[in-house]
C-alpha positions as CSV (number, residue, x, y, z in Angstrom):
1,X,0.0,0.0,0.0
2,X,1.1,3.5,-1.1
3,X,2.7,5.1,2.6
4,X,0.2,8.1,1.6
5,X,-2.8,5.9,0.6
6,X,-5.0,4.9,3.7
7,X,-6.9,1.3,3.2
8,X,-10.6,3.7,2.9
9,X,-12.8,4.3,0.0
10,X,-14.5,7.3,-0.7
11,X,-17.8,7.4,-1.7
12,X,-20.0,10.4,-3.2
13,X,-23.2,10.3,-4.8
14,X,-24.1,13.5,-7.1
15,X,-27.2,14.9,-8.5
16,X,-27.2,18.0,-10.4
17,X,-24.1,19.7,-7.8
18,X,-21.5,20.0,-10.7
19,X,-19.5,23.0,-8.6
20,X,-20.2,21.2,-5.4
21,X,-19.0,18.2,-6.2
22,X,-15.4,19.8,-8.1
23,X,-15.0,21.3,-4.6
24,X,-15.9,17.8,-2.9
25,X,-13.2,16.4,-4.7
26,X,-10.4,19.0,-4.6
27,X,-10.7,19.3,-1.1
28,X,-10.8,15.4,-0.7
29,X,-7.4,14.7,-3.0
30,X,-5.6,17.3,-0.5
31,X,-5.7,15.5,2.2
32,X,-2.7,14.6,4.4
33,X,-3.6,11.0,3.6
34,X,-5.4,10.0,0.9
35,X,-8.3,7.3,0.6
36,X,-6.7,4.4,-1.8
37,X,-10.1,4.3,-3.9
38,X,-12.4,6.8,-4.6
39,X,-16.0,6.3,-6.2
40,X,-18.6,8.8,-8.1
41,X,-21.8,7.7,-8.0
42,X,-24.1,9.9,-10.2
43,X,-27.8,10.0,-10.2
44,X,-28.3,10.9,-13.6
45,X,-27.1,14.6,-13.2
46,X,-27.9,17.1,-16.4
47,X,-25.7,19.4,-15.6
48,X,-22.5,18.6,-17.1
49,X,-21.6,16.3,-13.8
50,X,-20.3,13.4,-15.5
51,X,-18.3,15.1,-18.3
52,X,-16.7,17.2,-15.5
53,X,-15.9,14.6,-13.7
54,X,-14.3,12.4,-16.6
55,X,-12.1,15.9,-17.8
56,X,-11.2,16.6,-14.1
57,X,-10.7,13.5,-11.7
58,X,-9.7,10.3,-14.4
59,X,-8.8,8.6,-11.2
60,X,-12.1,8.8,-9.7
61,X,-14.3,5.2,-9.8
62,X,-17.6,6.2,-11.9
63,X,-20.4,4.6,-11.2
64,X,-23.2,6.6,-13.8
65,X,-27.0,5.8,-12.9
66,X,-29.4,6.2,-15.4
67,X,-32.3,6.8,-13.1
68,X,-32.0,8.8,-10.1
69,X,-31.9,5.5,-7.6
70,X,-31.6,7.7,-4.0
71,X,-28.8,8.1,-1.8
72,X,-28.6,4.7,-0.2
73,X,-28.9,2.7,-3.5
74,X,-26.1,4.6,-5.0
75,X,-23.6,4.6,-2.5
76,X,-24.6,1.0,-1.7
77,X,-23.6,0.5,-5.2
78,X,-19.8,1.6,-4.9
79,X,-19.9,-0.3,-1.5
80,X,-20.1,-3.6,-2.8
81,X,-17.5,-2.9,-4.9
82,X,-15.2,-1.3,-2.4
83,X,-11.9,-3.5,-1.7
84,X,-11.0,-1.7,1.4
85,X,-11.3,-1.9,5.6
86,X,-13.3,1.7,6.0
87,X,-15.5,3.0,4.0
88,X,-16.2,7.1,3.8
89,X,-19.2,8.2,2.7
90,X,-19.7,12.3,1.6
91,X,-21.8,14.4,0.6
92,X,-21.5,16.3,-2.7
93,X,-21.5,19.6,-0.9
94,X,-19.0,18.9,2.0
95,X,-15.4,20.1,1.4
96,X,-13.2,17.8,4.3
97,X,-10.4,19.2,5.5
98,X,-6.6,18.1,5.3
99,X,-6.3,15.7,8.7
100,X,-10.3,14.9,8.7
101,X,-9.4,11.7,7.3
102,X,-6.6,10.7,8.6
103,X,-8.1,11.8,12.4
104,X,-10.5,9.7,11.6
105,X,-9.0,6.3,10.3
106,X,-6.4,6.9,13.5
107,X,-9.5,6.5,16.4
108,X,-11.2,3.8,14.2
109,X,-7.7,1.9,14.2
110,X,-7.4,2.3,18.2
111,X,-11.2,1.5,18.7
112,X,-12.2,-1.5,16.9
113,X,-15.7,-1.4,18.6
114,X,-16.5,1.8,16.7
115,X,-18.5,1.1,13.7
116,X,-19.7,4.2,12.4
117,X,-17.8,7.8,13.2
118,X,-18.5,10.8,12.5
119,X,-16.2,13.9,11.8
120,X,-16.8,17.7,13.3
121,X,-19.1,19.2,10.7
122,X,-19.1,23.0,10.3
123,X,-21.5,25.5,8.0
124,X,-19.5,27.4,5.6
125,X,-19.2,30.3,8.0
126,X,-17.2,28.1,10.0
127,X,-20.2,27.6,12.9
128,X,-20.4,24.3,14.6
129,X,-23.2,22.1,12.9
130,X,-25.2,18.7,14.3
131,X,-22.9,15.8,13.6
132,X,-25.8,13.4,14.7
133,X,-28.1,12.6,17.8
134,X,-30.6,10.4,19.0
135,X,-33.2,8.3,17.8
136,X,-36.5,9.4,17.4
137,X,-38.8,9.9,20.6
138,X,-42.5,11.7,20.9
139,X,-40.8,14.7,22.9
140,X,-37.9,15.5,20.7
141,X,-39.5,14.5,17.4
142,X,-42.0,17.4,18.9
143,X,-39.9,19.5,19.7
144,X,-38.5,19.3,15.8
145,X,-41.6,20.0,14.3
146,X,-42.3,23.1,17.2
147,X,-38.8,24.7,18.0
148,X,-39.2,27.3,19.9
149,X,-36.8,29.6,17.8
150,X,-39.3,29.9,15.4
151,X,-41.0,32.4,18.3
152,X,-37.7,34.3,18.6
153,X,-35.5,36.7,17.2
154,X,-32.2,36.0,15.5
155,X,-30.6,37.8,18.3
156,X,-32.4,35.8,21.0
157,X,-31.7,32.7,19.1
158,X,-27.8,33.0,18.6
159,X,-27.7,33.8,22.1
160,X,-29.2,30.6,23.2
161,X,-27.0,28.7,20.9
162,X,-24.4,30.1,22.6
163,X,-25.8,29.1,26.1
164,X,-26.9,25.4,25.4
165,X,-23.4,25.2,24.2
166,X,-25.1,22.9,21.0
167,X,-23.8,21.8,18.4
168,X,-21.2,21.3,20.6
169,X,-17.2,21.3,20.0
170,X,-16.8,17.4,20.5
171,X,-14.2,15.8,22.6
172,X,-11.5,14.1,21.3
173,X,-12.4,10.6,23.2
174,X,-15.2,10.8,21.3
175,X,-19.0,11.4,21.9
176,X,-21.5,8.3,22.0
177,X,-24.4,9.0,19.9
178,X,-27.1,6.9,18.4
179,X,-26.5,8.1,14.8
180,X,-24.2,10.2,13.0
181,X,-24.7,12.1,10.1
182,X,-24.6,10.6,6.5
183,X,-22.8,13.7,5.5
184,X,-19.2,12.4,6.2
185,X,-20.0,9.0,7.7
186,X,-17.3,7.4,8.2
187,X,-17.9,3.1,8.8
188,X,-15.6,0.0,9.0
189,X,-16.9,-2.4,6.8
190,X,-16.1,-5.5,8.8
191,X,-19.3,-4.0,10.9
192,X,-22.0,-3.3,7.5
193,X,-21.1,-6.8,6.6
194,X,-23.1,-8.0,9.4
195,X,-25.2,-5.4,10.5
196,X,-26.1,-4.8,6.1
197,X,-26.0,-1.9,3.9
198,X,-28.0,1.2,3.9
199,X,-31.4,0.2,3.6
200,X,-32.7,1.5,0.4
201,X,-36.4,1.6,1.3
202,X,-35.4,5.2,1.6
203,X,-34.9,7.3,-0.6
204,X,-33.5,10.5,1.1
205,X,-32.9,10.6,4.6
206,X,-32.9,8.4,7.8
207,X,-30.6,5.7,5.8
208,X,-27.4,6.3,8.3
209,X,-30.2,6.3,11.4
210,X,-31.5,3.0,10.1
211,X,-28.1,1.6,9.7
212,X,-27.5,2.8,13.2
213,X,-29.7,1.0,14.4
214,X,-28.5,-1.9,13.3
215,X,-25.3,-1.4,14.0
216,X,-26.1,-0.9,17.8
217,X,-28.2,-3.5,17.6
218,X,-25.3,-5.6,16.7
219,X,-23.4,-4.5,19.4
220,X,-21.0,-1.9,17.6
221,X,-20.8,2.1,18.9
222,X,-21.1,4.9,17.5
223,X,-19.3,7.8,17.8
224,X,-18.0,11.4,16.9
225,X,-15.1,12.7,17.7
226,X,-13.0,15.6,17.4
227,X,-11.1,15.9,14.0
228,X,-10.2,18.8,11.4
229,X,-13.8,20.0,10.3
230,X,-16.0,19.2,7.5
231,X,-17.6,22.1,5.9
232,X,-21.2,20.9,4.9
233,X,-23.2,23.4,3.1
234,X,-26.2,21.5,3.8
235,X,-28.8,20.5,1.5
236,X,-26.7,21.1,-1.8
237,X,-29.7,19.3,-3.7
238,X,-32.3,21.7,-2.9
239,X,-32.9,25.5,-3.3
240,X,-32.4,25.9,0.5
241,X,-32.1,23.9,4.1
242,X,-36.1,25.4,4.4
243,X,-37.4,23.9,0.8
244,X,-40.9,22.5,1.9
245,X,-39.8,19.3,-0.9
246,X,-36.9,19.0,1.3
247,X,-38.7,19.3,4.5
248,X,-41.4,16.6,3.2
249,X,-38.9,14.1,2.3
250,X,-37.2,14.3,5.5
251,X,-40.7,13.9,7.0
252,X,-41.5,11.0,4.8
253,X,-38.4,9.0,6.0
254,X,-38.9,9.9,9.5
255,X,-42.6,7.7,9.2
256,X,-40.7,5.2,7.7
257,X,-38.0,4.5,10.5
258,X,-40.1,4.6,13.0
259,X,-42.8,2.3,11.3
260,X,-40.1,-0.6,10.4
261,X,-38.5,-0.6,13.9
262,X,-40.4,0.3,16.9
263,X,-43.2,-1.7,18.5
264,X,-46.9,-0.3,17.3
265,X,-47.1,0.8,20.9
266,X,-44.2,3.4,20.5
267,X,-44.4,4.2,17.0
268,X,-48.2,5.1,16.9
269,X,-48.0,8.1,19.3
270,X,-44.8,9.6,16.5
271,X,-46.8,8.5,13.9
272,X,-49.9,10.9,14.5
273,X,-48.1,13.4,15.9
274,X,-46.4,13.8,12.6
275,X,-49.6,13.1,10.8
276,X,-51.8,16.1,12.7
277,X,-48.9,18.4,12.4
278,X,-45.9,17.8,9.9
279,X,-47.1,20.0,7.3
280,X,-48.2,22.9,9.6
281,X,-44.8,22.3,10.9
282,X,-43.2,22.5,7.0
283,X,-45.3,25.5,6.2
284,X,-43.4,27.6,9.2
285,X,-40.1,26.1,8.4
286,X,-40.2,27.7,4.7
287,X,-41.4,31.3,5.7
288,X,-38.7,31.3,8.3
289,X,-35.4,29.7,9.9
290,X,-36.4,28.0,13.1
């Protein structure tokens, strides 16, 4: 193995993110270490994705769909094919920076319980982002739908980020989560080949908290840690983070998680509240940041 190359592949999926995905991949090839594969998985892009690609990154692994086939299908695609111990899966619009890798591969190596790990994300400003959480319960799935910033100010709302201290500068032990972000999801594959790939019942969202789930279930842990950040712009696909299309998807797949694995008694009470309020809940989201 190339001293420089680490035993990871790199997957991204693109849709229509030509720009976002040059800077994915600049970013990515100057890393400190470099992953030894790298695959492009495109989702039948019209924008000149493909052609950019093929003019620009010859090295990259292209894997072109003819159909848009969803996020978990696609980069389930390049997994199968994968070769290596770690796979990392990005986002089209994240830009990683030059040690997130290699901080990365180093904890997995010295933690061989860890099956999924995710990376400090930031916004493009440079402002700490979610790097995951917990699975879905009636009080915080509420309190998604209702956040209380939508009653606030910016001011007032910056200010309270600032108290609650969240998103929160993770340690560099690492911070036990349920799920982490499919963003920059980084997984050891000894672990998805027993706990399966991303289930691709979804189409957009919810696949990394499925997996998750089985991962735990399977008794691996998952963890993010500390590393050189991620920039994530954050819903590259869509006009904005508030598109109701977006909003509805996410929505969508949220249903569908907690239909396939929670008992009827503790899904139901998620289900309906969704159901009596998710659009209300879309409608405020679009007409202003909560």
């Amino acid at each position: 193995m190339n001293n420089n190359k680490l035993p990871v592949t790199a997957i991204i999926v693109s849709f229509n993110t030509l720009e976002l995905t040059r800077r994915a991949l600049e970013a990515l090839y100057r890393s400190s270490k470099l992953p030894e594969e790298v695959f492009l998985v495109d989702n039948n892009s019209a924008d000149g994705s493909v052609e950019m690609l093929k003019n620009n990154f010859p090295q990259v692994k292209l894997i072109i769909n003819k159909q848009n086939v969803g996020f978990a299908k696609a980069n389930n695609q390049a997994i199968k094919m994968s070769s290596q111990a770690f796979v990392w899966l990005l986002n089209s619009d994240t830009e990683t920076g030059v040690r997130s890798l290699e901080n990365l591969f180093e904890f997995m190596i010295q933690n061989d319980r860890v099956g999924a790990l995710g990376p400090t994300l930031v916004y493009p400003d440079k402002s700490l982002q979610s790097v995951g959480g917990f699975f879905p319960t009636f009080f915080n799935v509420f309190g998604y739908l209702f956040s209380i910033g939508f009653f606030l100010s910016e001011g007032l709302k910056k200010k309270m980020k600032r108290i609650a201290l969240y998103p929160q500068k993770l340690p560099k032990c690492g911070l036990p989560l349920d799920y982490v972000t499919g963003a920059a999801c980084f997984l050891r594959k000894e672990a998805l080949e027993k706990a399966g790939l991303l289930g691709e019942d979804y189409f957009m969202y919810f696949e990394e908290t499925d997996l998750c789930w089985r991962l735990k279930k399977q008794g691996w842990e998952i963890m993010a840690i500390d590393t050189d950040p991620v920039i994530h712009v954050y819903g590259g696909s869509f006009v904005s983070k508030r598109d109701p299309k977006r909003l509805l998807v996410f929505l969508g797949s949220l249903n569908k998680f907690v239909a396939k694995n929670y008992s009827w008694n503790r899904a139901f009470p998620i289900l309906l509240l969704v159901s009596l309020f998710g659009k209300i809940s879309v409608y405020l989201k679009s007409i202003r940041s909560l």
